[in-house]
C-alpha positions in Angstrom: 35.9 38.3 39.2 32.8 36.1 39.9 31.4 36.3 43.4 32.4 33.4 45.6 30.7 31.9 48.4 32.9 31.5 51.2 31.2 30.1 54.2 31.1 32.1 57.8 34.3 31.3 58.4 35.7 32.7 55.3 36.6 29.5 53.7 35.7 27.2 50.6 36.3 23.9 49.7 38.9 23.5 46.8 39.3 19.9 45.2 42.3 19.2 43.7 42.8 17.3 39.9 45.6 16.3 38.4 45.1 19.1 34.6 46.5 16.0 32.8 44.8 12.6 34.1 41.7 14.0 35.7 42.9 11.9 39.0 41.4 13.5 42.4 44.5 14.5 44.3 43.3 16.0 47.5 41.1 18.9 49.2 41.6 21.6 51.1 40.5 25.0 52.0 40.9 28.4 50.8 40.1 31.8 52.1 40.0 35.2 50.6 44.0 35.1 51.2 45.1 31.9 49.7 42.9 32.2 46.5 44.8 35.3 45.7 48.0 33.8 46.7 47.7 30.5 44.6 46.9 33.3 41.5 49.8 35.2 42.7 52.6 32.2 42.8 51.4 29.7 40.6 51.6 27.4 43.7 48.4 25.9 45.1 48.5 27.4 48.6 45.3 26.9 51.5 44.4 27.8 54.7 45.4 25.4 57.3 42.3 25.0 60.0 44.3 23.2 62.9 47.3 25.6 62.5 45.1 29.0 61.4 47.8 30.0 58.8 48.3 29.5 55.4 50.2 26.8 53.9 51.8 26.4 50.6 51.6 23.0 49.4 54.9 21.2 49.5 57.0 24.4 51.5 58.4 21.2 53.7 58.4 18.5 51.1 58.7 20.1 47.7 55.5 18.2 46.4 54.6 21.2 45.3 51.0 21.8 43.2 52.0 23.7 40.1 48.4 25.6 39.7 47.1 25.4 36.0 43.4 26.8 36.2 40.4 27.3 38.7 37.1 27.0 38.1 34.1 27.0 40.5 31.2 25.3 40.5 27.7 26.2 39.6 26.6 27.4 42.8 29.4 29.4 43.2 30.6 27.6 46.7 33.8 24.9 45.9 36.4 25.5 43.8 37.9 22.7 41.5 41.9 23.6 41.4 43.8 22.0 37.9 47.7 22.0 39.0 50.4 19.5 38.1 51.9 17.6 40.8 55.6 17.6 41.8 56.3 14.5 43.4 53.4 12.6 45.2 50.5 14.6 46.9 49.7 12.7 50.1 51.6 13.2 53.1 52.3 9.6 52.6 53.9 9.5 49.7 50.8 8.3 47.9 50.2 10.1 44.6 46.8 11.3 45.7 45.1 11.1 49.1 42.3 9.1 47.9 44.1 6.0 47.6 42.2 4.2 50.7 39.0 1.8 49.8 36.3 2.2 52.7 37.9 -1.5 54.0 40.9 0.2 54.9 43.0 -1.4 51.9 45.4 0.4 49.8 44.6 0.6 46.2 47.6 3.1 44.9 46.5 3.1 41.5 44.2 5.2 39.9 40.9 4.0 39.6 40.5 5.1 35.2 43.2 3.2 33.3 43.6 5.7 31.1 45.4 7.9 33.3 48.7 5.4 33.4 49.2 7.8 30.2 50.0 10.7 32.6 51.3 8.0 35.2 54.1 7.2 32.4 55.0 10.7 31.1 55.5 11.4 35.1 57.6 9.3 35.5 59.8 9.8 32.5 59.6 12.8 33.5 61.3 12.1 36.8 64.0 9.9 34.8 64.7 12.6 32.7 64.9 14.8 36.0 67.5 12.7 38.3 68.8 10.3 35.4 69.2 6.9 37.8 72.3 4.9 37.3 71.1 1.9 34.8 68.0 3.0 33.6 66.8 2.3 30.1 65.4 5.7 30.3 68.6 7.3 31.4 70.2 5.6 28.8 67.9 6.8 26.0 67.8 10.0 27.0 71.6 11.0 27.5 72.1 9.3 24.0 69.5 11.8 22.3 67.2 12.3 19.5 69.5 10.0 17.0 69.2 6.6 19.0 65.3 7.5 20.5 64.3 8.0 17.0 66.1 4.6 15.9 64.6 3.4 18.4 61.0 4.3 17.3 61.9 3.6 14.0 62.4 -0.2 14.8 59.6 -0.4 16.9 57.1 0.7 14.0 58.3 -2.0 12.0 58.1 -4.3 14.6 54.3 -3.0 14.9 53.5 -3.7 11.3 54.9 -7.0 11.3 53.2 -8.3 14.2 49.9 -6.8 12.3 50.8 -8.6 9.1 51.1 -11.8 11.2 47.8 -11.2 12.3 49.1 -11.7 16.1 47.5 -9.5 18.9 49.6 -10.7 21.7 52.8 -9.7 19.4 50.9 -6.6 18.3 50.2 -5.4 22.1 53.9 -5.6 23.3 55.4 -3.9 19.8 53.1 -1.5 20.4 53.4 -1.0 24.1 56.9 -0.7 23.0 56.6 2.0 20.4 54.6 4.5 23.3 57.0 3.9 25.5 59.7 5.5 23.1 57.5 7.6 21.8 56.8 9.4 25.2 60.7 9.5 25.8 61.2 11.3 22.4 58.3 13.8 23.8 60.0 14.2 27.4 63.7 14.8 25.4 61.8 17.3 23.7 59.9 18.9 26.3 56.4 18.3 24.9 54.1 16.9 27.4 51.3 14.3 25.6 48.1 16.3 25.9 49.5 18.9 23.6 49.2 16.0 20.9 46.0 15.5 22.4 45.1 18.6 21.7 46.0 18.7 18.4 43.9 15.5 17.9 40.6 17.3 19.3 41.3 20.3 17.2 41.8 18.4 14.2 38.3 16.5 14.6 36.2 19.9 15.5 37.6 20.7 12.1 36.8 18.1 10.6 33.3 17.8 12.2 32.7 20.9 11.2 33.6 20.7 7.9 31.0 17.6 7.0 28.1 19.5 9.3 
């Protein structure tokens, strides 16, 4: 393994990402011990300076840090930690500790837009976890494939037709209506979105490299 810098304590910063939206979710520290731990368990674990222990994050609240990759950076002293969240990540129910602008207002959101793509599988996600009395979601999902599919199959006619009628506002709610079912038919069927992206990047290397 690649020789770490740990400072004279032992320890080295670790920032947190969310592996699907990129978003900045916290840091911590890690020594010697919880680096190999996190590896171990799959669960991001540091070393707690005020309490001089380890800590697994989430042992108390279950907001656990599913650990995806590390990597470190180019001089070899921080880490940057890829996990999936369970739950939020800040001790106050934020999804991320960095949700505090330096006037001391709360801006909750992530600060790319794009990420309310990871935002929404999350929490569909979570529907599909605790199924909530009257949710649309709950509904969808406990009916199945058969009516999600329906479902998406009136939506995509919906999207055409508001194309043909040449009307964006129209188009924009079809369509925001189409991803939404969509991503339930992908959370039914345990496929999480990035796989498609995945396939999407593949597909154009292939194709890049097939016109170089």
């Amino acid at each position: 393994m690649i020789q770490l810098k740990f400072d004279t304590n032992g320890l080295i910063p670790a920032v947190v990402q969310h592996a699907r939206s990129g978003e900045v979710l916290m840091v911590g520290y890690m020594n010697a011990a919880a680096l190999e731990q996190t590896q171990a368990t799959g669960k991001v674990t540091f070393w707690s300076r005020s309490r001089q222990q380890l800590w697994t994050k989430g042992e108390t609240s279950g907001n656990t840090l599913g650990l995806v990759a590390i990597r470190t950076d180019c001089d070899t002293d921080a880490l940057l930690v890829l996990a999936e969240p369970t739950g939020p990540t800040c001790h106050t129910g934020a999804r991320s500790c960095f949700s505090t602008t330096l006037t001391g207002e709360s801006q909750p959101q992530p600060a790319v837009p794009s990420t309310f793509s990871a935002l929404l599988y999350d929490l569909l996600v979570e529907r599909a976890r605790t199924r909530p009395v009257g949710s649309y979601t709950t509904y969808l999902l406990e009916k199945g494939v058969d009516k999600i599919g329906k479902k998406i199959g009136e939506e995509s006619a919906e999207v055409i037709i508001a194309a043909k009628n040449n009307n964006p506002e129209e188009l924009r709610n079809e369509a925001s209506d189409l991803i939404y079912h969509l991503y339930v038919l992908l959370v039914n069927a345990g496929m999480a979105p990035e796989q498609i992206w995945q396939t999407l990047a593949e597909r154009h290397t292939t194709s890049t490299a097939e016109d170089a």
